[in-house]
C-alpha positions, 0 to 999 in steps of 0.5 A: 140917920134920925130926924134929931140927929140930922138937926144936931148934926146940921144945927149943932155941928159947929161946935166939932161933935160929929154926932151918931145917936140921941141917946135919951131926951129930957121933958126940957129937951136937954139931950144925953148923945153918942158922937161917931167916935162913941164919946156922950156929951150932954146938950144943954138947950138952956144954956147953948152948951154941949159937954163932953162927958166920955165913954159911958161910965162917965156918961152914967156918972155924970147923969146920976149927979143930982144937979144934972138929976135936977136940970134933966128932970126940972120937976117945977117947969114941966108940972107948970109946962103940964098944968099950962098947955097940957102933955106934951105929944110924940115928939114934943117938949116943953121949953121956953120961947126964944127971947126967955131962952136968951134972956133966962127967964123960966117964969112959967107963962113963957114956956111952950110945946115944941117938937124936939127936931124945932128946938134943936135947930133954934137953940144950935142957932142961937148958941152959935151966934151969941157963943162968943158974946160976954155975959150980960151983951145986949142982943136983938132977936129978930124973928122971921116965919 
């Protein structure tokens, strides 16, 4: 088992995909991935979402509508993410620091590089504890090393 898919598995796991293969990665760290039973699902990292796509034809479809184009590409963020801190390395990708990722804020000076194993772990974290919580619930994170 891969690096990633530990970390979905064990950050992730509580939404009920037993997950198998990362399939593809975005810049943003948006994930396209098989579960054990071969359906795709799309992480969404932003949003604290995975989306059951089905078998690979919808996986392809769902890939190819331009507003998934759009989110997996995010063109303005990863130039800003480029141009700020430099390419990401092996492993890395941009993304936002926790508190922009809770609050959407996509202003550029709050992006960060990050290794995609990392982002994974806190954004499955995140996700299940506010994944209940109405829109707009006021949250504290508190952030230990």
């Amino acid at each position: 088992m891969t690096l990633p898919v530990h970390a979905l598995n064990a950050a992730w796991g509580w939404t009920g995909v037993d997950f198998a293969e990362v399939v593809a990665h975005s810049l943003m760290g948006h994930l396209l991935v098989i579960d054990r039973a071969g359906a795709f699902h799309y992480v969404d990292p932003d949003l604290g979402t995975v989306t059951l796509l089905g078998d690979e034809q919808a996986a392809q479809a769902h890939m190819a509508q331009p507003l998934t184009q759009a989110l997996w590409r995010a063109d303005a963020l990863v130039d800003a993410g480029v141009k700020r801190l430099g390419p990401v390395a092996m492993g890395e990708v941009y993304s936002l620091t926790p508190q922009a990722l809770v609050a959407g804020d996509y202003a550029s000076e709050n992006l960060i590089r990050i290794d995609l194993v990392r982002l994974i772990y806190l954004t499955g974290d995140i996700a299940r504890q506010v994944h209940d919580l109405p829109d707009g619930a006021p949250i504290n994170l508190k952030v230990e090393n």
